[in-house]
C-alpha positions in Angstrom: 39.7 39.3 44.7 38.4 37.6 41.7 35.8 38.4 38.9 32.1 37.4 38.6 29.9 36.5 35.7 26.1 37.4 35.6 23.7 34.6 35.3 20.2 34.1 35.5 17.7 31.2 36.2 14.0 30.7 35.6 11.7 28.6 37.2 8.3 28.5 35.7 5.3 27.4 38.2 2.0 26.2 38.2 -0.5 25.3 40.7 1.7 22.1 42.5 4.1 21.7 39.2 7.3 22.9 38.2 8.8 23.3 34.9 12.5 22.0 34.7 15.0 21.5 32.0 17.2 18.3 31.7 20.6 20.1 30.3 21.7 18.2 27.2 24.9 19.6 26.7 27.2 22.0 28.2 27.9 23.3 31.8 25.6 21.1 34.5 24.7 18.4 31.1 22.8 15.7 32.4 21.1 17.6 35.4 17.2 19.0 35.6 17.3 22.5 36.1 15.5 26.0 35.8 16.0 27.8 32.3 18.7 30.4 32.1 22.4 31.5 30.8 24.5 34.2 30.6 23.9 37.8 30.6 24.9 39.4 27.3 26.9 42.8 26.8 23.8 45.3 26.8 21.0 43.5 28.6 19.5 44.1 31.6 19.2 40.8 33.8 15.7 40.5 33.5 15.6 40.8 29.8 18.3 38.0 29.8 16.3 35.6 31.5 13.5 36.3 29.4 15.7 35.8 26.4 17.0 32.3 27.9 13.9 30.9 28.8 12.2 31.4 25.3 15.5 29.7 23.8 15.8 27.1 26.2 11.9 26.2 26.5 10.2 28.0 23.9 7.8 30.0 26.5 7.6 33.7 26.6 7.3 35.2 29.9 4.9 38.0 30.3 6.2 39.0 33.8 9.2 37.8 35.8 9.4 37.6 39.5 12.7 38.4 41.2 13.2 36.3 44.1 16.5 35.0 44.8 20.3 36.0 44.2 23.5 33.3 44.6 27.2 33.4 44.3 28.5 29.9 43.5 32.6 29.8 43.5 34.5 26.3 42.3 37.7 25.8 44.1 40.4 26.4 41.0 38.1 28.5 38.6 38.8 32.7 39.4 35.5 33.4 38.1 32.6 33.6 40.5 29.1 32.9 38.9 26.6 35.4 40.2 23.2 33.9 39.5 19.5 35.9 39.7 16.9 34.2 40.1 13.5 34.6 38.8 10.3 32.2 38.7 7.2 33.0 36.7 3.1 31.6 36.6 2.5 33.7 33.4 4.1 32.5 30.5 2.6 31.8 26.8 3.8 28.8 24.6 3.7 25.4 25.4 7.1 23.9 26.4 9.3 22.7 23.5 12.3 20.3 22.9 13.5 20.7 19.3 17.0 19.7 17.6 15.7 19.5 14.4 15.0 21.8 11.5 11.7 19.9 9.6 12.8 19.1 5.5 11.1 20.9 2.8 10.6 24.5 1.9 11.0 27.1 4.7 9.2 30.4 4.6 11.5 33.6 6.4 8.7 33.4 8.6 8.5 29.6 9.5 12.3 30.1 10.3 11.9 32.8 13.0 9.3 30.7 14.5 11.3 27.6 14.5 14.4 29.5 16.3 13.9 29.5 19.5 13.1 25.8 19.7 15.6 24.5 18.2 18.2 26.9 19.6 17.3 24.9 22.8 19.9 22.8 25.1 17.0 21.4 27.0 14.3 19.3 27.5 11.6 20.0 29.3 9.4 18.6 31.3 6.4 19.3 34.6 7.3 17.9 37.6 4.6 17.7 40.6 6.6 19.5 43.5 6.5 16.2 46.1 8.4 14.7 43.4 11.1 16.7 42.8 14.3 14.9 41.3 16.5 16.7 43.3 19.4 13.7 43.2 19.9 14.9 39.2 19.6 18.4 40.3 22.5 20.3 41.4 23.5 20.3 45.0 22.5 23.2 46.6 19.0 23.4 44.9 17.2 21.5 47.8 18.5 24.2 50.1 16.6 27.0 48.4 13.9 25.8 46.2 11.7 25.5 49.2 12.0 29.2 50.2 11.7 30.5 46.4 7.7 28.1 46.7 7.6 29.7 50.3 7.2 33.3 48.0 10.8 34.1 50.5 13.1 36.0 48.7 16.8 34.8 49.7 20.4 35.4 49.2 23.3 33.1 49.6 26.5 31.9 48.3 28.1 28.6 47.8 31.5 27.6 47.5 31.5 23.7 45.6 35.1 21.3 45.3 33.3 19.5 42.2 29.7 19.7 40.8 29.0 17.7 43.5 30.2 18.7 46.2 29.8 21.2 48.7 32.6 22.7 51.3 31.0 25.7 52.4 27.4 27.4 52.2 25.8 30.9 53.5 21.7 30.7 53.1 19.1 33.4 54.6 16.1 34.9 54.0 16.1 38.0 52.1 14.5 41.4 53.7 13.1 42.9 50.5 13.3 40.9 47.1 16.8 41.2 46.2 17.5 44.1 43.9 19.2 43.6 40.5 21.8 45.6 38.4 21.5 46.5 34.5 24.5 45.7 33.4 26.1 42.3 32.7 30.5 43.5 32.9 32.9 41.3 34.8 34.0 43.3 37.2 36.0 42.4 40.9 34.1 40.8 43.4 35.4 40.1 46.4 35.6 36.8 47.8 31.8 35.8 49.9 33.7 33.2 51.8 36.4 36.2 53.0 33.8 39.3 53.5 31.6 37.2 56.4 33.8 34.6 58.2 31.0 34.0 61.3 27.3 32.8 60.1 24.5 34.4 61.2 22.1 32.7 63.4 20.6 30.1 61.5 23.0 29.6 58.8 25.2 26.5 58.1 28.6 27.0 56.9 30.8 24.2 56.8 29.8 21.2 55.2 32.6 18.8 56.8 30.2 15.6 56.6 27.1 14.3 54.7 24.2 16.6 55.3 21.0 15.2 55.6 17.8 17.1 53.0 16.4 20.3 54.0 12.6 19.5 55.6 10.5 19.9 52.4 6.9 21.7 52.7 4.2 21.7 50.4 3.9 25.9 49.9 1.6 27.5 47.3 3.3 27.6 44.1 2.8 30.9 43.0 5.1 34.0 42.4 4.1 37.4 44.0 
């Protein structure tokens, strides 16, 4: 038994484009990813992404999309990360990378706006979706980022020896989009790798040597 940690993820989309974040610092620095973080004491999930993706990008979502859920475990660390994912095509803003307050005289007002930008850790940037940099993304995003563009909601869990490597995965297609909880405690979780030990038809579970890329498809961008 171990303890899990709420998360979320963001992926904003437009018509054959993604917006991804290259993490500056931190937990996965040095990577492109979707815009998210931890969920805080009193927050529903959704809320939190919302929250992370106007901190880390400066965009405010109107509406959020629910349409994947992941456990990732790291061999040695007790705590399970258990990551919601949303992905968006209504957002207002335009994408921002600040880390710098401007000199002069700041108004109260001027300093709220200001916030959210330069509270950023990323740096954002449109990607067309045939050219996805998925060798400075994390691992296991070119297992599921084409089901979350295929509108597919999913579920999975992966189990990583470094951030770069994976022993073991779990992947399927979700019936209904996965439902989320409003709460963001710690609590015990057992073990995904102990509750299933057979895959289900379809699934690939050990990861004993080099896999090739999932068969990428060009899906309509667009959230439900």
């Amino acid at each position: 038994m171990g303890t899990s940690r709420l998360y979320t993820l963001v992926l904003v989309l437009r018509p054959q484009q993604v917006l991804l974040g290259m993490k500056k610092r931190g937990f996965g620095a040095g990577r492109w990813n979707g815009f998210g973080g931890k969920v805080e004491e009193g927050e529903t999930i959704e809320d939190a992404a919302k929250r992370e993706l106007q901190e880390e990008s400066g965009l405010a979502a109107d509406t959020l999309t629910k349409m994947g859920h992941i456990v990732f475990e790291f061999v040695g660390e007790p705590e399970l990360m258990d990551v919601h994912i949303f992905c968006t095509d209504s957002v207002q803003g335009t994408p921002t990378e600040s880390d710098e307050l401007p000199g002069g005289f700041l108004t109260k007002a001027t300093l709220n706006l200001l916030f959210f930008a330069t509270a950023t850790e990323m740096r954002p940037q449109w990607f067309p979706l045939d050219q996805m940099p998925f060798a400075d993304m994390w691992p296991d995003d070119r297992y599921w980022f084409p089901l979350l563009l295929q509108k597919k909601p999913f579920h999975g869990y992966f189990l990583f020896q470094d951030h770069d490597t994976i022993v073991r995965y779990s992947l399927s297609e979700a019936d209904h989009p996965p439902q989320h909880h409003h709460t963001h405690p710690s609590t015990p979780s057992p073990n995904p790798s102990r509750r299933r030990s057979h895959p289900r038809p379809g699934e690939n579970q050990l990861l004993n040597t080099p896999r090739s890329a999932p068969k990428q498809t060009q899906p309509r961008p667009f959230c439900l």
